[in-house]
Phi, psi and omega in degrees: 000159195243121175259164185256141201257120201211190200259189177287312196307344184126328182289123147288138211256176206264119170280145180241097186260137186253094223192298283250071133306185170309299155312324162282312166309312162338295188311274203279010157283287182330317192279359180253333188278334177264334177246328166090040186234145190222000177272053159212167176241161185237109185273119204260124147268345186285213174239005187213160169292158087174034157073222171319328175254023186245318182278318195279095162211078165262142146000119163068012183281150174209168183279155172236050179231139161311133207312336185272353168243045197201057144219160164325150198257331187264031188203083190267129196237145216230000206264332199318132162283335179231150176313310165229127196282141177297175187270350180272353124322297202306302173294317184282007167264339185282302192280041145265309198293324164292314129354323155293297171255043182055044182260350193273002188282355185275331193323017225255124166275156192072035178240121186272132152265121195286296177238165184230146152228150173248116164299057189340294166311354172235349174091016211235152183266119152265151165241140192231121178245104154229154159335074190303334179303292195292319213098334191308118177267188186182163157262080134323133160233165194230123163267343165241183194200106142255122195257104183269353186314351184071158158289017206223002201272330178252140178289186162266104210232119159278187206263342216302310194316341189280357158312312185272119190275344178291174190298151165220168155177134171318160183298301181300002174236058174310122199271058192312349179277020213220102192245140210249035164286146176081347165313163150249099167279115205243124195256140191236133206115151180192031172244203208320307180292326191263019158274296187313317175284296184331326177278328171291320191275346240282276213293337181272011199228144145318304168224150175226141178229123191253093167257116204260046256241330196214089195260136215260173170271123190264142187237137174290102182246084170331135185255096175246159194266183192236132182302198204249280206309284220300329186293308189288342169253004150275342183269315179239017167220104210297303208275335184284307235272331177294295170295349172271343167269327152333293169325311187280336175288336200258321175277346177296316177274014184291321221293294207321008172286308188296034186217022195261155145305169183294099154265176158317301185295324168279316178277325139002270172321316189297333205273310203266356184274337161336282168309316198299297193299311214294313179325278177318326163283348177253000149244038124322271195269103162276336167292126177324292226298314155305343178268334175315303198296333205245011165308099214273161171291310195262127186294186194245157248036047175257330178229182206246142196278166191236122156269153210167084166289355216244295201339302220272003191257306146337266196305008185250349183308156186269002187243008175241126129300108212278179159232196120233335202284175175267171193262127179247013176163143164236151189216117214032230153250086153241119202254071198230111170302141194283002167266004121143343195287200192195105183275144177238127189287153099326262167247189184221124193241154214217073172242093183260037163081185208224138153330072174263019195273159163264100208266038244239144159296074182010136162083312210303326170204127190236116189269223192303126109110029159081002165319111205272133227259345188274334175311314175303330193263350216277014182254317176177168209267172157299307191237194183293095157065065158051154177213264191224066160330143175302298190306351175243074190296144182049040170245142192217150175247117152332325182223029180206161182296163160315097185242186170214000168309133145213152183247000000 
């Protein structure tokens, strides 16, 4: 039975969640399938639901996690085509799954919050919101505040790039109006986002130049596809589809020793998964000189690992160029590397990764007793990229536990 979670007087109370990610969506099924609360709202900036999988849709994104273990545990999705699903799956399972449950009418999308407060005296959360289409502001108030925006939400851009006058854009801001066949493309990166593009554009650009400075460890994971029949039996054999994700879950969960401290047990893993990558890149790759470059430096789990059957295949193309050296100046779109050489781009493509610091603005959140929340935070969060800090009363972070703690 579900009961609704209301004040004494009888009133539920009104949320405000900042969002419609993964998370956000989550936040709001859950308050309606467990607590049977429906008095809240979700503020969107985009013009669509789904975060990280509404900006990122460059060539080849995909998820690298399996497919079955990356859907909602009460929104089981039995439809994946693949071992790891793309990013045009991924969003159409969020707007099939807000759709179900009526999440888009809770919605208002383009709507930004420039600030939060907490309103000692009324106990309340104010939000100052605008429009980005109109401009039109406004105040929301609240009694809880889940802040769903994610880590993945602002890109990273450096300064040095601004240099280069030619088309550029980050990997999470694609310009698909831009076409870059037959181009010379110059890609700056060399993880998760920029292995997936690379392998997607190779055969569409004239030339790519991959500058690479820290090249990560890649693990060969075929992305095969799930037959018709398999499918059918995810769908109408309750117990297979339960043990084939327990199964992915367990193999999912083997890897994790290597990311433990140096234990016995950790250091094992590492060895042999090690011995395992390096095998594979050097029969993979047969040019020294290219497999040095593409050698990761920092041992593995230190950084976050790429699966990717396709990359050491890619990056050998006769139309690709590794870089390794740094970049020591651009100059219009010219590019010239501290080993003296000097590429001239069409464009420049830049996935260099994500903000991931809580990146919160001086004024932007003012908690308990006028406590500006960015201040607060700024020697180190409460908890793992913060949760409900003492000064931030009935406020949650989207991607980190509930804590009331700090250490």
């Amino acid at each position: 039975m579900v009961f609704t979670k209301t004040y004494t007087d009888g009133t539920t109370p009104t949320i405000a969640i900042i969002g419609a990610g993964i998370s956000g969506l989550c936040a709001a099924v859950q308050l309606q399938r467990q607590l049977n609360i429906t008095s809240y709202q979700i503020f969107e900036m985009e013009s669509d639901i789904g975060g990280t999988w509404y900006n990122n849709n460059y060539p080849g994104c995909a998820c690298d996690n399996l497919s079955h273990l990356y859907h909602y545990s009460f929104a089981p999705n039995y439809e994946w085509t693949k071992r790891y699903a793309s990013q045009e799956e991924i969003h159409a399972y969020l707007k099939s799954t807000a759709r179900t449950y009526n999440i888009y009418d809770k919605i208002s999308f383009n709507k930004r919050i420039n600030q939060m407060r907490w309103d000692q005296e009324h106990s309340k959360w104010e939000l100052q919101w605008e429009d980005l289409k109109s401009g039109a502001k406004g105040t929301f108030v609240a009694a809880v505040v889940f802040h769903g925006a994610g880590a993945f939400a602002k890109p990273k851009i450096p300064k040095e790039f601004s240099a280069f006058t030619g088309p550029k854009w980050h990997s999470a801001q694609w310009r698909r109006a831009d076409d870059i066949t037959g181009k010379t493309v110059g890609i700056v990166g060399c993880s998760a986002s920029a292995v997936q593009i690379i392998t997607g554009i190779t055969n569409t650009v004239k030339t790519l130049h991959i500058y690479g400075r820290s090249p990560v460890h890649i693990v060969p994971s075929p992305n095969t596809p799930y037959s018709d029949f398999r499918r059918w039996l995810f769908r109408r054999v309750p117990l297979f589809h339960w043990l084939y994700c327990l199964l992915c879950y367990y193999a999912q969960d083997f890897t994790f020793p290597i990311y433990c401290k140096l234990t016995w047990y950790s250091l094992l893993h590492r060895t042999i998964a090690t011995a395992f990558l390096r095998w594979n890149l050097y029969r993979q790759v047969p040019d020294p000189e290219l497999r040095k470059k593409l050698t990761p430096g920092r041992p593995l789990g230190s950084r976050r690992t790429v699966i990717s059957t396709e990359y050491y295949t890619a990056v050998q193309q006769k139309n690709v160029a590794y870089h390794k050296a740094h970049i020591a100046e651009i100059q219009g779109t010219t590019i010239t590397l501290e080993d003296g050489s000097k590429q001239h781009l069409d464009v420049l493509i830049m996935a260099t990764g994500f903000d991931m610091s809580l990146n919160f603005p001086v004024g932007f959140w003012t908690g308990r007793g006028d406590i500006d929340m960015a201040t607060f935070w700024s020697q180190s969060a409460g908890t793992y990229f913060g949760a409900c800090a003492p000064n931030a009363p009935n406020f949650y972070m989207g991607w980190g536990p509930r804590s009331g703690s700090r250490k």
